[in-house]
C-alpha positions in Angstrom: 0.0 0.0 0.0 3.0 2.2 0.7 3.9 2.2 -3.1 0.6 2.9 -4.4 0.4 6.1 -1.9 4.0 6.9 -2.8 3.0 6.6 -7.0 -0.2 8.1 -6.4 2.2 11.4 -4.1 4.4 11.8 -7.3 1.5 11.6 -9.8 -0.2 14.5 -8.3 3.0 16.2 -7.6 3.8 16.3 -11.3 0.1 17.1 -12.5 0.0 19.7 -9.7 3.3 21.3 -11.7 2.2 20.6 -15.0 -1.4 22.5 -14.6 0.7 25.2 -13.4 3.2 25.4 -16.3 0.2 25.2 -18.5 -1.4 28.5 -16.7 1.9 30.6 -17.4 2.4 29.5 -20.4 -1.1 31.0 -21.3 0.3 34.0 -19.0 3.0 34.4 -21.6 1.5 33.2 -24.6 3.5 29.7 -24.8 2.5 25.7 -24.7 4.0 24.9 -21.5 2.2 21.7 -21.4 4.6 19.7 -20.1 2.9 16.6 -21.0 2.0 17.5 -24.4 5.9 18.4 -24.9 7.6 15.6 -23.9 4.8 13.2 -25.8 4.9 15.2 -28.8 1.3 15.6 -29.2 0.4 12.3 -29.1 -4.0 12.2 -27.7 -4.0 8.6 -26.9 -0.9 8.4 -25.0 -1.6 12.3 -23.3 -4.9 10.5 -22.1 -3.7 7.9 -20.8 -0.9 9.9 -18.8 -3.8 12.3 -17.3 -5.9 9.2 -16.7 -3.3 7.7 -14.1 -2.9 11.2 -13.0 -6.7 11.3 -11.8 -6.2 8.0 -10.3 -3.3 8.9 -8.2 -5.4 12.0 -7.0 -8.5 9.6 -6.4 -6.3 7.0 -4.1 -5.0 9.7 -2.0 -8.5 11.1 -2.0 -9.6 8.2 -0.2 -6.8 7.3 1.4 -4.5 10.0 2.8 -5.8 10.2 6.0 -5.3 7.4 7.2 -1.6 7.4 6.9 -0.5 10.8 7.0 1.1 11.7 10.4 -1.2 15.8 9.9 -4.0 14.4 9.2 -4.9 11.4 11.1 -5.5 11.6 14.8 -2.8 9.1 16.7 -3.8 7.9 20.1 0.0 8.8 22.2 0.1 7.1 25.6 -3.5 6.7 25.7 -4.5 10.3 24.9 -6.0 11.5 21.7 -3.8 13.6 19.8 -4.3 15.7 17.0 -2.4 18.2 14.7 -3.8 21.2 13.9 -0.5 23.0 13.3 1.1 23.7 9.6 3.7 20.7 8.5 7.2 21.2 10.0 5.4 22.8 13.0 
């Protein structure tokens, strides 16, 4: 399960980026697709990519709480614990 969270993480990561790119790039008048750039234009293959991207968000949808140390409330010496403060807080 650690690997799927880990794939999903990057996926989103890297779609996260690439929406941005694409939103300058319309800034400044450019294709900064990154997607779209490295797969030369290719739909089939640019769908599939942004298919597994939605799927990565959809796991971590559903299952980020449970293992992220922010998120999920951890029971510490018998006391309920949880973090309300920013990450590296």
């Amino acid at each position: 399960m650690k690997s799927i969270h880990i794939i999903s993480f990057i996926l989103v990561i890297l779609g996260g980026l690439n929406w941005g790119l694409i939103a300058l790039g319309d800034f400044v008048g450019s294709n900064w697709n990154v997607v779209n750039l490295i797969l030369k234009s290719t739909p089939t293959t640019e769908a599939i990519v942004y298919l597994l991207i939605g799927l990565g968000t959809l796991v971590l949808l559903f299952t980020h709480k449970k293992g992220c140390d922010v998120c999920s409330t951890k029971s510490v010496q018998g006391t309920s614990q949880k973090t309300d403060a920013p990450m590296g807080m």
